[in-house]
C-alpha positions in Angstrom: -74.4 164.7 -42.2 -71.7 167.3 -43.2 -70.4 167.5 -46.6 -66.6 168.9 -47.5 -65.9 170.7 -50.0 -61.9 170.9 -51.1 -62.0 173.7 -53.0 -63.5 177.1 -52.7 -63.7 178.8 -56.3 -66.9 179.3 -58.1 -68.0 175.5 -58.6 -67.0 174.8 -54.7 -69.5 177.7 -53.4 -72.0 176.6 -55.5 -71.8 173.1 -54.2 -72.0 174.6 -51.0 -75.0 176.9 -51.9 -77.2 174.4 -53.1 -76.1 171.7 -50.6 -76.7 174.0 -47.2 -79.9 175.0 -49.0 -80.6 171.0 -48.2 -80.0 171.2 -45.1 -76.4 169.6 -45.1 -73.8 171.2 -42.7 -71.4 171.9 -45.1 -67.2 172.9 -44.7 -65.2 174.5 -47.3 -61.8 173.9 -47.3 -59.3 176.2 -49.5 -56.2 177.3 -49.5 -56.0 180.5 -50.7 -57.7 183.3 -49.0 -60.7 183.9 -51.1 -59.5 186.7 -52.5 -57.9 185.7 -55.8 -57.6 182.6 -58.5 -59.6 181.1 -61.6 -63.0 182.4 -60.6 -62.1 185.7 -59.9 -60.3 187.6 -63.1 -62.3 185.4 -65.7 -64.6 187.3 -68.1 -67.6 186.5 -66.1 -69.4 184.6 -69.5 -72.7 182.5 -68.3 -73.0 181.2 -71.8 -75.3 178.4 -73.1 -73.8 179.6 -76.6 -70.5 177.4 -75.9 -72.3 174.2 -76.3 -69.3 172.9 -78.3 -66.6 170.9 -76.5 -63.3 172.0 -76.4 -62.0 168.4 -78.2 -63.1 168.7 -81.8 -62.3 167.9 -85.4 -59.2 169.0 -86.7 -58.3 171.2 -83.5 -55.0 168.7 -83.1 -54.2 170.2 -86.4 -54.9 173.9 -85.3 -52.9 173.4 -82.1 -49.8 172.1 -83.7 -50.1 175.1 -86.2 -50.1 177.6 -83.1 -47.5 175.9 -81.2 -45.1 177.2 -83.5 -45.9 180.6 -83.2 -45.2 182.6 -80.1 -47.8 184.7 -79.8 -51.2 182.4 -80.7 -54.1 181.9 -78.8 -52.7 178.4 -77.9 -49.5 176.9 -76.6 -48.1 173.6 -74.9 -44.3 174.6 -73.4 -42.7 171.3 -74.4 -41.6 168.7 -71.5 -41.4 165.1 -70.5 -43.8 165.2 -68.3 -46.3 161.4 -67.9 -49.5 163.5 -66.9 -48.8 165.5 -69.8 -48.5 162.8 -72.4 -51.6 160.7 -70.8 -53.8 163.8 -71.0 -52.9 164.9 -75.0 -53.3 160.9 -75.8 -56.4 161.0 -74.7 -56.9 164.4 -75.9 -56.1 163.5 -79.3 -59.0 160.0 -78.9 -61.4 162.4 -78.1 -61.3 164.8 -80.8 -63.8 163.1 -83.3 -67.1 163.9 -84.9 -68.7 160.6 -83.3 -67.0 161.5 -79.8 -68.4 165.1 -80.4 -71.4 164.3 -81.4 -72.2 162.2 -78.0 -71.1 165.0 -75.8 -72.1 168.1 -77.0 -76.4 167.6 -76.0 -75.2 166.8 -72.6 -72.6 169.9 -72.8 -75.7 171.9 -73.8 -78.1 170.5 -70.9 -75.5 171.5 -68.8 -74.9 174.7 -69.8 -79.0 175.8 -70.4 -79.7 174.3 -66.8 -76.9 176.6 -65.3 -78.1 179.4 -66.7 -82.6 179.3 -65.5 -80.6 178.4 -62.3 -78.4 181.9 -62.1 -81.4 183.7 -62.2 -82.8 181.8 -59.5 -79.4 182.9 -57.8 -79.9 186.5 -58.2 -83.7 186.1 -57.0 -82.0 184.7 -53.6 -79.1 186.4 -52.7 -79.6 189.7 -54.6 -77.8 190.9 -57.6 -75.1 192.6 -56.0 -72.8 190.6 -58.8 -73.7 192.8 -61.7 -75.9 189.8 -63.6 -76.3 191.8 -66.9 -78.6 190.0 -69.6 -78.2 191.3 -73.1 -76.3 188.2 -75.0 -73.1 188.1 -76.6 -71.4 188.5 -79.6 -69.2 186.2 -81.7 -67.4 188.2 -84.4 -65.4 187.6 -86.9 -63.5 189.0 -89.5 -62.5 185.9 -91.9 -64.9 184.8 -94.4 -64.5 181.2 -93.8 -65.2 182.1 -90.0 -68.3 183.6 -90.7 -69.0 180.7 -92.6 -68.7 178.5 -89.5 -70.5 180.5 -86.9 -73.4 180.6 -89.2 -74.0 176.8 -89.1 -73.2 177.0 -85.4 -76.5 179.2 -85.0 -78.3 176.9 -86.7 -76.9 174.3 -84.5 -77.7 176.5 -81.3 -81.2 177.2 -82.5 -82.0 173.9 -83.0 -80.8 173.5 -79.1 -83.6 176.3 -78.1 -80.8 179.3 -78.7 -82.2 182.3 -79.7 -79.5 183.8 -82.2 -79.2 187.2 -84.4 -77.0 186.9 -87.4 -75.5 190.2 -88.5 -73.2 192.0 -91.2 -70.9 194.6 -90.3 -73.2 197.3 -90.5 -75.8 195.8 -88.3 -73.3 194.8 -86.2 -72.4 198.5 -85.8 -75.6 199.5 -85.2 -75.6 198.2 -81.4 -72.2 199.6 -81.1 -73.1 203.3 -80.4 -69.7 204.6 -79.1 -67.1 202.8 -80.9 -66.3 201.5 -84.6 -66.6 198.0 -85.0 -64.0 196.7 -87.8 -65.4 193.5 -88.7 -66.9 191.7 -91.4 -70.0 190.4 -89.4 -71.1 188.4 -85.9 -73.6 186.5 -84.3 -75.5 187.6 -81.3 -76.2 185.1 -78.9 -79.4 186.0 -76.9 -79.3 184.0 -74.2 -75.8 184.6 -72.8 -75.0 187.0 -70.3 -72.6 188.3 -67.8 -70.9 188.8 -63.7 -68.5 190.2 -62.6 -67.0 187.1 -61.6 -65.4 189.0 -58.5 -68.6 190.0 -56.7 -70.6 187.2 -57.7 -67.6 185.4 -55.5 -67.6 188.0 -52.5 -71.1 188.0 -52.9 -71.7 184.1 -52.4 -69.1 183.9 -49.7 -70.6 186.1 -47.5 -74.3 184.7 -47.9 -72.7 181.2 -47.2 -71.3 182.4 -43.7 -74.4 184.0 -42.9 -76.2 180.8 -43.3 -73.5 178.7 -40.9 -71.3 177.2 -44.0 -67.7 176.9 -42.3 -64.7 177.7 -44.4 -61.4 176.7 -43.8 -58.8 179.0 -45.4 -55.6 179.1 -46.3 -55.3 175.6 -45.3 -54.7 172.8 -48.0 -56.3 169.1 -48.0 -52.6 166.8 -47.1 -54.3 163.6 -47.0 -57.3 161.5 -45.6 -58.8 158.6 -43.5 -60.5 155.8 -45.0 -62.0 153.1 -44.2 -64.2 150.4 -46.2 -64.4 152.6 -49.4 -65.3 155.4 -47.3 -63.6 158.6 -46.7 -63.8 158.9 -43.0 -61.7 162.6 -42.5 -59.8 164.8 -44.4 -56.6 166.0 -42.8 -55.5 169.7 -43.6 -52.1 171.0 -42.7 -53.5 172.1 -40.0 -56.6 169.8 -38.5 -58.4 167.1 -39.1 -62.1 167.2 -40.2 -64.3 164.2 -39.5 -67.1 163.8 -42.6 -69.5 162.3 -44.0 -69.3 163.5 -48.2 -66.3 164.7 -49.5 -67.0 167.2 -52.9 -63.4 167.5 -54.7 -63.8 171.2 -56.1 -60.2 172.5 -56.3 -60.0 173.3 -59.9 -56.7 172.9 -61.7 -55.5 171.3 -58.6 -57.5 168.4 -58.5 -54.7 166.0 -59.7 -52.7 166.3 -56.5 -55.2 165.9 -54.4 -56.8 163.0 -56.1 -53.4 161.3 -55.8 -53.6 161.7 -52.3 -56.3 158.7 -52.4 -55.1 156.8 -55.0 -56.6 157.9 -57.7 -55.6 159.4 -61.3 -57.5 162.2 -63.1 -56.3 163.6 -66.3 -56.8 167.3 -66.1 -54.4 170.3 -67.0 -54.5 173.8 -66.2 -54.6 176.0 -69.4 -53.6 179.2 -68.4 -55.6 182.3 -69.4 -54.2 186.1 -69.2 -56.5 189.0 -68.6 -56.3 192.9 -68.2 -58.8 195.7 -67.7 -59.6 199.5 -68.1 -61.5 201.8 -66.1 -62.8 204.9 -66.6 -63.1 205.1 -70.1 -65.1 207.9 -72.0 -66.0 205.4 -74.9 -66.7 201.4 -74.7 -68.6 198.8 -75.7 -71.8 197.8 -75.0 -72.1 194.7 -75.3 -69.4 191.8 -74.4 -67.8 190.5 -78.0 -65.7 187.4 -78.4 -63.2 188.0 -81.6 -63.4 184.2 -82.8 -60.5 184.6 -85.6 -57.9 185.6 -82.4 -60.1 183.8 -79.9 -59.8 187.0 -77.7 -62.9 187.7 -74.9 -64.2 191.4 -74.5 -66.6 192.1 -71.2 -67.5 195.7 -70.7 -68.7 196.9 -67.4 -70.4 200.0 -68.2 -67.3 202.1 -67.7 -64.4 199.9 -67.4 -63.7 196.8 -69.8 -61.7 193.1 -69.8 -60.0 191.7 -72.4 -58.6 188.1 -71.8 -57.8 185.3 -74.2 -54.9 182.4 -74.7 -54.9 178.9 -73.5 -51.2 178.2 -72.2 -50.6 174.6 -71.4 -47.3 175.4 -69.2 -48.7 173.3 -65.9 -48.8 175.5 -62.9 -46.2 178.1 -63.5 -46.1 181.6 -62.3 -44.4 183.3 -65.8 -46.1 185.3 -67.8 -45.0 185.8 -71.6 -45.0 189.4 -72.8 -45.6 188.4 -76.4 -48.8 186.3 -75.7 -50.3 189.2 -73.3 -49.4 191.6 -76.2 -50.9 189.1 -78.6 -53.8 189.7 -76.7 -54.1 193.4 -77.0 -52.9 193.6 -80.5 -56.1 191.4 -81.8 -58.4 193.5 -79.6 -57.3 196.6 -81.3 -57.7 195.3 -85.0 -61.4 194.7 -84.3 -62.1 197.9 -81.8 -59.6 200.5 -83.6 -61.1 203.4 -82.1 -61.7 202.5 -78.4 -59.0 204.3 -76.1 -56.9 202.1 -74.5 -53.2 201.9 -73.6 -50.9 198.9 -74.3 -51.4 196.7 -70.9 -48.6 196.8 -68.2 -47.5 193.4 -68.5 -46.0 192.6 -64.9 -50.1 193.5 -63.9 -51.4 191.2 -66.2 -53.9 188.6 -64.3 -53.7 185.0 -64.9 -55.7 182.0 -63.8 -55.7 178.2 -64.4 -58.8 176.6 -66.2 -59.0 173.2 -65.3 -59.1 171.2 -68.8 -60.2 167.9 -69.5 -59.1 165.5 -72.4 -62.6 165.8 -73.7 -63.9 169.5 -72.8 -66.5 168.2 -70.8 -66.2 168.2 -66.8 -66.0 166.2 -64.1 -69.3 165.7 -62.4 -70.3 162.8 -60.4 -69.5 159.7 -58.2 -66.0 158.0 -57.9 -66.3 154.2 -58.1 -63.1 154.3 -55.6 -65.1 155.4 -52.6 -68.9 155.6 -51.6 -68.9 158.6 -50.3 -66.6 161.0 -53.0 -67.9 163.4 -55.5 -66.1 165.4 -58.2 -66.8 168.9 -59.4 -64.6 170.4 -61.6 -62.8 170.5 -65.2 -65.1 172.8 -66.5 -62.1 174.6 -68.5 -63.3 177.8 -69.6 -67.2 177.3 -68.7 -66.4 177.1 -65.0 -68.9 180.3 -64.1 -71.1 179.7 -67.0 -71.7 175.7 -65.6 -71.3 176.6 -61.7 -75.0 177.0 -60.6 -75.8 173.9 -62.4 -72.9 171.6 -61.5 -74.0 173.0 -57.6 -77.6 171.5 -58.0 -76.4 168.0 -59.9 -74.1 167.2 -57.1 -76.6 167.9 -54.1 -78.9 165.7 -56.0 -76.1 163.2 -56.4 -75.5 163.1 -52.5 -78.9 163.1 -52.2 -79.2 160.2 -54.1 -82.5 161.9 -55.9 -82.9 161.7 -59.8 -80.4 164.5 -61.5 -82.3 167.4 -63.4 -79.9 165.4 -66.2 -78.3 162.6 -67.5 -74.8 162.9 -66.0 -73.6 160.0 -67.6 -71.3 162.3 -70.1 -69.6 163.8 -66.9 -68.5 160.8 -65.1 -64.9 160.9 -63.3 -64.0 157.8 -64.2 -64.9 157.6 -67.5 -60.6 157.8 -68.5 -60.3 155.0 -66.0 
């Protein structure tokens, strides 16, 4: 039986990997080039340390607060738009302790299966994607912060974590080459880091080699059905009989889902990043600055900084004051490391798929026997790829999942 995958980002080839590994014959359909988008010029995070969903307490409250000022880490552009207003309703049920409380174990499973399965990746293929396993850090300058991502260790080592709570000075201790201006962090053991680029280029081209067919540059235009069962997808250019169909397209996932009838609350958030090479000082270790919710990922000589979550829907613009936002927060906690403002017209930008309740989509539509989704991971799409790969094969395997993917289901805004 063939499987197709509509997407090709970082969830779709792991989908693929684990599926072909099955012995399914497996087509990829994207329509970009494989070149560029979400999984590419991300900060390359696998992190069980983000075990919190997006929807929580009092972050309605936060969000309005930002929304008034033009260069926060978050940002809705105002519009009358139905998909819009369905998704913050929902958004806004969602964001409660009891609601939170319910998803964040599964979250967690998730997130700790994802990442024993990404060294099992590296064991396979090689680790020609720059897999670099030292943790993370989560600093913060604000009392109040520090306050809160103390209790979140105890929450994460109560999930297993392994966690390393720091002052400033200690803090500065692993920082050999540059001054750390901070008033403490948390190091999260556990996490590491790709470069989300090669570990791309690097799955792509062991999926050709073992006979996985990819249709670029060619978008999914509709389908054939028949009896609850998706018989073909049509492309814009072919049609391509099946047996599975995998919807993997990230922040796209909406339109095609239309295409068959069904709705699926998801937005993209867009997220800006820029990077450095060659520089004679930089970090060693990657740093997320929790007051300005700013990433950091060093790569021994060069580093990316990213950050903001820009509710605009799919547009192209890029807002100067929000990239310089960016850069401006980076410096405050890193005063001393040599970087130049970024060129702004350079800037990369991706869409994260985001879900009402943070969690993704992973699983079985009721609409049709034979249709999978994988995708709204949001900002945990490389840190959750490996194991949302392995759950879906064992989904259209119809074996027992490694976990309960009850918490993931599409339809569960139905």
């Amino acid at each position: 039986m063939n499987v197709t995958i509509i997407g090709g980002g970082i969830i779709g080839l792991t989908c693929a990997y684990y599926l072909q590994r099955e012995g399914y014959k497996v087509i990829v359909i994207d329509n970009g080039d494989m070149t560029n988008g979400c999984s590419f010029g991300n900060m390359g995070y696998i992190s069980p340390s983000h075990f919190i969903p997006l929807a929580t307490p009092g972050i309605v409250a936060q969000g309005i607060k930002w929304m008034l000022s033009s260069s926060s880490p978050f940002y809705i552009k105002p519009r009358l738009n139905p998909d819009l207003i369905r998704w913050g309703m929902s958004f806004y049920r969602s964001a409660n302790s009891k609601q939170l409380a319910k998803n964040t174990p599964h979250l967690n499973n998730l997130l700790q299966l994802s990442r024993e399965l990404i060294d099992d990746l590296k064991n396979d293929i090689g680790n020609s994607f720059g897999l670099t396993e030292k943790g993370c850090w989560m600093l913060y300058k604000n009392e109040k912060t520090g306050y809160h991502e103390k209790h979140m260790a105890e929450q994460a080592n109560k999930f297993g974590l392994k966690t390393i709570i720091c002052n400033a000075g200690e803090v500065q201790q692993y920082e050999k080459e540059v001054e750390v201006n901070i008033n403490g962090g948390v190091l999260y053991l556990d996490d590491c880091y790709v470069d989300p680029a090669k570990l791309m280029q690097s799955l792509y081209q062991y999926l050709e080699d073992k006979g996985v067919s990819f249709h670029l540059q060619s978008a999914a235009v509709g389908f054939e059905k028949k009896n609850k069962q998706i018989t073909a997808v049509l492309t814009d250019k072919e049609k391509i009989d099946t047996g599975e169909v995998v919807i993997a397209n990230g922040s796209w996932i909406p339109e095609v889902s239309r295409l068959l009838g069904i709705t699926i609350l998801l937005q993209p958030g867009k997220g800006y990043s820029f990077s450095y090479s060659q520089l004679q000082k930089n970090l060693a270790y990657p740093s997320i600055l929790v007051d300005d919710r700013v990433a950091t990922t060093p790569y021994d000589r060069a580093l990316r900084i990213g950050g903001t979550m820009e509710l605009s829907g799919h547009s192209d613009t890029i807002l100067p004051k929000r990239v310089m936002a960016i850069y401006r927060a980076f410096k405050k906690y890193y005063p001393t490391v040599p970087i130049e403002e970024p060129d702004v017209k350079k800037t990369w930008f991706g869409y994260r798929p985001v879900t009402p309740d943070g969690m993704p989509y992973i699983g079985r539509h009721t609409s049709f026997s034979n249709l999978s989704y994988a995708g709204g991971h949001a900002m945990l799409g490389v840190s959750a790829a490996t194991g949302t790969g392995k759950l879906i094969t064992e989904i259209i395997n119809n074996s027992r999942t490694t976990i309960d993917t009850t918490a993931f289901s599409p339809g569960r805004f139905d």
